[in-house]
N, C-alpha and C positions, 0 to 999 in steps of 0.2 A: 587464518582470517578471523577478526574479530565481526560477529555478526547479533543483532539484536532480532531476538526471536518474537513475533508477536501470532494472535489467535483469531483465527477467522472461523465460525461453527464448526470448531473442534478441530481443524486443522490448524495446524503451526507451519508458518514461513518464516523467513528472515531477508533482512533488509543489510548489507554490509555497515558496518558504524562508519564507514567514511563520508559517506553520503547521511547522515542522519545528526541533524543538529540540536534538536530536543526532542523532548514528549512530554508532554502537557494536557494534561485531565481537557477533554469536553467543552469548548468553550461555548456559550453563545454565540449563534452562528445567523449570520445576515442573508439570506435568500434573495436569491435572484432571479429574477420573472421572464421568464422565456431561455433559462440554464438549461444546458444540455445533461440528460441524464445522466444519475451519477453522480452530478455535482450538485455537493451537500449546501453549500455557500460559501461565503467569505468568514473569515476571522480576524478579527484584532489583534496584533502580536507586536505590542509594545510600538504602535503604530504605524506599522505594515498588515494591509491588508493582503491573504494569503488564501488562495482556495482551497478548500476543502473537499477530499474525494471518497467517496462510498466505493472501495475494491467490490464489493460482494456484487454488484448490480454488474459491472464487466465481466466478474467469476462465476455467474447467475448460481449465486450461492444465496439459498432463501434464508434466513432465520430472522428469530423473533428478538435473540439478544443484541442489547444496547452497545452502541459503538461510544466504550468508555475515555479514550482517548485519540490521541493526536500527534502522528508521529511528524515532523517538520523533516523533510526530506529538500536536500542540499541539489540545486540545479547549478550552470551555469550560467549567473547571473539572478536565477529566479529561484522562488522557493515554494513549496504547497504543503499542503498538510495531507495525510495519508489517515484517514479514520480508521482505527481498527477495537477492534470488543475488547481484549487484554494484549498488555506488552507482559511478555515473560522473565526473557532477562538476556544479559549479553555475554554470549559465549565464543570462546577462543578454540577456534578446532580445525581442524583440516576438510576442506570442503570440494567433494568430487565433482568436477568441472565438465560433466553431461548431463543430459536431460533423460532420466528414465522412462521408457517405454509406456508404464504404468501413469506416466501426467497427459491429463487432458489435453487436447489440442489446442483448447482456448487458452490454457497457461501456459503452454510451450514458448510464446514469446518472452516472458516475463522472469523465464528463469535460468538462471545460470550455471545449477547445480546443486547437491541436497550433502545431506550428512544424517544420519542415524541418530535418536538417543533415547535412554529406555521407553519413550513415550511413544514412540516411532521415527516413521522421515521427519525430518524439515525442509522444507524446498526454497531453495535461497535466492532470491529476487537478484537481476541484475541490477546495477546501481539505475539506469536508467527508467528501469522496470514503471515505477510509478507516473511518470513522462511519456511510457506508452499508452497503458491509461486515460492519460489526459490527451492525447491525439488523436486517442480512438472517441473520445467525448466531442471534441472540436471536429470529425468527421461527419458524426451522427448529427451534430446540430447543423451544418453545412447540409447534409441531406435533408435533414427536415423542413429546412425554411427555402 
């Protein structure tokens, strides 16, 4: 499976390259007043507006480093952006198809499987992975209002 690995404070997941249409430095981002948390705002992407999603706030992962990119993840019919701190790079490997013991329960939906590389695990996001995300965002705003 060819998979793009990116960095969330100091852990590495990866995102399958099927589902992944670009990555694009940081744009300028359009906020939205009354956005369900999480969501960073909208972007411009050659004149489609496209949401923008902060993982770390659903991973209640704190950190203070900058979400330097923008990964465009491929839906049916729809597309969003997936903010992450660094994209690493795209590697082709064989990837074990369970969920280890050792991943938090709040990630357990999110992932489909990991692979090893000298840096440690990578835990590989299902394609849908990032559309959960955004479901569990569209819930919590439904509760709140």
């Amino acid at each position: 499976m060819q998979v793009l690995t990116f960095s969330l404070e100091g852990s590495t997941f990866g995102l399958p390259t099927s589902v992944v249409g670009e990555v694009i430095r940081m744009p300028a981002l359009t906020g939205l007043p009354g956005a369900p948390m999480g969501l960073l705002g909208l972007m411009n992407l050659r004149g489609r507006m496209l949401p923008v999603v902060d993982p770390r706030f659903w991973l209640h992962i704190e950190s203070e480093n900058p979400l330097r990119h923008v990964v465009v993840v491929l839906g049916e019919g729809e597309s969003m952006g997936l903010a992450v701190e660094q994209v690493d790079s795209i590697i082709e490997t064989a990837v074990h198809e369970d969920v280890p013991d050792m991943v938090d329960e709040r990630l357990k939906p999110l992932i489909s499987g990991y692979f090893q590389t000298e840096r440690g695990f990578v835990f590989v996001w299902h394609s849908h992975g990032p559309y959960f995300l955004w479901d569990l965002m569209h819930q919590a705003g439904e509760m709140l209002s």
